[in-house]
N, C-alpha and C positions, 0 to 999 in steps of 0.2 A: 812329332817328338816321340821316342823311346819310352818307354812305360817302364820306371825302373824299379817297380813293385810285379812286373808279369811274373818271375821267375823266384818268389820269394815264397819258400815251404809255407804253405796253408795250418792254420793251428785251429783247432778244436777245444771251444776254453768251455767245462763245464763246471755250472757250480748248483748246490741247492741256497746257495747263502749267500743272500740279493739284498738290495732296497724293495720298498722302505723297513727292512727287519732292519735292527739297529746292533751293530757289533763290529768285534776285531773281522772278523773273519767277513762279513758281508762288505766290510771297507777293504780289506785285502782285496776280493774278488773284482771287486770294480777299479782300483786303483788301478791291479800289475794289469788287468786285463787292455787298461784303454795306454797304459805307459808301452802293452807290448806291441803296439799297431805300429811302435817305429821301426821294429826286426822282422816284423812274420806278418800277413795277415789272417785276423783272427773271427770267429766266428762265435757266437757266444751263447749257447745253452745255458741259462739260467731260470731257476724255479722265484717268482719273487714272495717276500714277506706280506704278511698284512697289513694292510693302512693304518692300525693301530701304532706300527713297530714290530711288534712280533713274528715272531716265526712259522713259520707259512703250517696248518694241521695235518693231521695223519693223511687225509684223506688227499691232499694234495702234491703232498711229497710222494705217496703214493703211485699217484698219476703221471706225475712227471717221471720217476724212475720206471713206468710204462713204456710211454712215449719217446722219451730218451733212446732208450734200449732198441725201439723201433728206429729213428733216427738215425741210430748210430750202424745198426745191422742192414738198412735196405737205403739209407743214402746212396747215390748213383758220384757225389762230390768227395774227390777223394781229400784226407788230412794228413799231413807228414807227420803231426804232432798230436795229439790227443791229448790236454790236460783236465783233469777231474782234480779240482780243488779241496777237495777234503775226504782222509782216507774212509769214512763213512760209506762213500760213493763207491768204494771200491767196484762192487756190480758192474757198473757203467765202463768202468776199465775193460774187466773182463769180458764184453762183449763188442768193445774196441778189437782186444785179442785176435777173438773167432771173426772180427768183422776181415781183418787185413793182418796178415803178419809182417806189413812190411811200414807200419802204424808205427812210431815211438810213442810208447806212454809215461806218462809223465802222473804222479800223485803228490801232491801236498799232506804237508801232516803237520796239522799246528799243536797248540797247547794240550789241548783236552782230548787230539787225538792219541797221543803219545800216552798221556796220563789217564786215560779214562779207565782203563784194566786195575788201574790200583784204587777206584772210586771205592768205597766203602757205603753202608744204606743212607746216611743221612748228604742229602743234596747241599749244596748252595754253601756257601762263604761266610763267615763269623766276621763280621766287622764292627762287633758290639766294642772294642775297646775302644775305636776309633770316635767313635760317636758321645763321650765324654765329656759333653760340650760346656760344663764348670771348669773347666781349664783354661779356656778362652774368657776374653774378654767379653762385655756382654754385647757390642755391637756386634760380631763373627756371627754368621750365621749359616748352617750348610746346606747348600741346593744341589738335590742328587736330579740327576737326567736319567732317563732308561727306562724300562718295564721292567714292572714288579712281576716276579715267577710265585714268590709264597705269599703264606700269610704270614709267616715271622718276618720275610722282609717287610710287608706292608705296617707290622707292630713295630718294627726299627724307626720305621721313617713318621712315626706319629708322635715326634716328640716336637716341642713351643720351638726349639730354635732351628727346626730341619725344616726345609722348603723342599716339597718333593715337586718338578717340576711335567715328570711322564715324558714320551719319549718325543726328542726332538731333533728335526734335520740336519743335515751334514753342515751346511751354512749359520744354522742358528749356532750350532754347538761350537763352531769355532769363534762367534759371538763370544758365546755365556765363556771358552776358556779364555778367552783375552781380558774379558773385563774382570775376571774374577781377582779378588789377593792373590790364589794361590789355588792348584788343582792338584784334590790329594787322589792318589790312587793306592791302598792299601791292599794288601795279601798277609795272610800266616801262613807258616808251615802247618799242612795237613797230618796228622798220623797213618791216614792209609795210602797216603803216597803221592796223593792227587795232586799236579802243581800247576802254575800257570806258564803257558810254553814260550811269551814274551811280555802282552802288558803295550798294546798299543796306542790306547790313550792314550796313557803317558808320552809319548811321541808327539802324539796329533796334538794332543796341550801345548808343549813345547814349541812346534810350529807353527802354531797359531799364536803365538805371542802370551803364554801363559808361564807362568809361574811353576813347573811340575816338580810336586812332593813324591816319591813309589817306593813302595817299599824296596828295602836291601836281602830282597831274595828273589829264587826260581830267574825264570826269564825278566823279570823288572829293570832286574839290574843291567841287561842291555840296552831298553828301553829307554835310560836316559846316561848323557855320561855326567858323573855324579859331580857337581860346581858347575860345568859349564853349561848343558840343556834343561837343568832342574838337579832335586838334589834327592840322595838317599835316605833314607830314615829306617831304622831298625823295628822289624815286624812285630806285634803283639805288645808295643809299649806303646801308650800314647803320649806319656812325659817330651819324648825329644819330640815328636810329631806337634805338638802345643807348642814347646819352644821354636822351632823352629817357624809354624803361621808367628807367632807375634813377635820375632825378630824380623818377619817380613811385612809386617805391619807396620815397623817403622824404620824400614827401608826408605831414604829422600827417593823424589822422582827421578832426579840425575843418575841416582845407581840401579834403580829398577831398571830405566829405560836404556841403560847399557848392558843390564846383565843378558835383557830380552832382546836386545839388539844383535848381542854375541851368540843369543842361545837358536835363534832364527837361522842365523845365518850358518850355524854348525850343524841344524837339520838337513836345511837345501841339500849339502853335500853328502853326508853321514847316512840319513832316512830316506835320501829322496824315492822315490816309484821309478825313477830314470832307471836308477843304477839295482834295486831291486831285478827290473826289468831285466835290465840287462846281465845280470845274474845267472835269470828265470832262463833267459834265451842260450846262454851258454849251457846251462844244463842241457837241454832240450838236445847239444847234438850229443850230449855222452849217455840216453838213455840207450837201452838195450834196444835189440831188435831180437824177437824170438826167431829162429831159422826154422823155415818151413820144413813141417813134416812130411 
């Protein structure tokens, strides 16, 4: 029989941002990577995280961005495509370049790539309004997943009715968002510009059969559409964000289990990684090709 993959442009998918590091970006890269094996075949350079969850140290990112550069300069297997997953990498492009000029390269650039220039000194996200938990009733209780980066996040999460539960697998986590009441993912607008570039949780909640609250800014608001995959809530108040958990507290199970019925089935098609994919792959024939010097 015909090998009807011999003749399909070879892709080159780099990323520093793997499992088990826990995030949007480390779920993108695994996601579009294995959805793109239906268009190209792919080869995958990736640095992975630590077993903790976290994100892989200096020293390692380091190394890879080494080794990479070698890989990609003295490989004898040629790539039609070259994708480096997050503009950080840029390097690694650029030695794609010098590798072949007859390379497409291809860069991603999510949230924080876009936004990081307008980062200002002080790190990390304010979600001290959000955590107001006298507003709720007193069974609610909120269980954050993830690795802590600060100590002000670690004083956020030390309060009687927060469950901090540290970082947990792709499997559990679509668990912990089905069974939850409701999965809040909260943002405010920054003053120095900094913003979030989508807000994937909120997606992955959704398709997991969850309830998804996100805020109504930056990229959030593509992240779900507002009634029918979860719903928006206005940033920096927590009044409607309260009202809204306990109008879905007493939501019957009849309307729960239709609204999540409807909200499922409007990811499949809207979020899927198929159509991502295929996207990713139509890009890939309109990148440039630099003309040999």
């Amino acid at each position: 029989m015909p090998d009807h993959h011999s003749n399909r442009t070879p892709t080159l998918f780099v990323t520093r941002k793997w499992l088990p590091a826990v995030g949007g970006m480390e779920t993108y890269s695994v996601k579009l990577s294995a959805a793109l094996l239906k268009h190209t075949d792919v080869e995958i350079v990736a640095l992975p995280g630590q077993d903790n969850g976290g994100p892989p140290n200096a020293t390692a990112l380091l190394k890879f961005g080494i080794l990479t550069v070698l890989r990609i300069l003295f490989t004898r297997k040629p790539s039609g495509v070259v994708h480096v997953a997050d503009m950080a990498s840029w390097p690694l492009a650029f030695a794609a370049r010098i590798r072949s000029r007859r390379w497409r390269l291809v860069l991603s650039a999510h949230g924080t790539d876009v936004g990081y220039s307008l980062r200002g000194g002080v790190k990390g996200r304010l979600y001290g309004a959000y955590l107001r938990l006298p507003l709720l009733p007193d069974g609610i209780v909120l269980k954050v997943a993830g690795t802590i980066w600060s100590e002000s996040e670690a004083d956020a999460l030390n309060r009687p009715r927060v469950d901090y539960l540290g970082p947990q697998d792709p499997g559990d986590m679509a668990d912990l968002y089905a069974r939850a009441l409701c999965v809040v993912t909260p943002n405010i607008v920054l003053a120095n510009g900094e913003f979030e570039g989508f807000g994937l949780v909120a997606t992955e909640a959704a398709a997991s059969g969850g309830v998804s609250l996100a805020a109504q800014c930056q990229g959030l608001r593509e992240a779900i559409v507002d009634g029918v995959t979860g719903f928006h809530l206005p940033p920096g108040e927590p009044g409607p964000w309260a009202q809204k958990i306990n109008e879905i507290s007493g939501w019957e199970p009849n309307r729960r289990a239709a609204f999540i019925e409807r909200s499922v089935a409007e990811c499949r098609t809207r979020y899927s990684w198929s159509r991502v994919a295929e996207e990713t792959f139509a890009a890939y024939g309109t990148a440039p090709r630099s003309k040999a010097t």
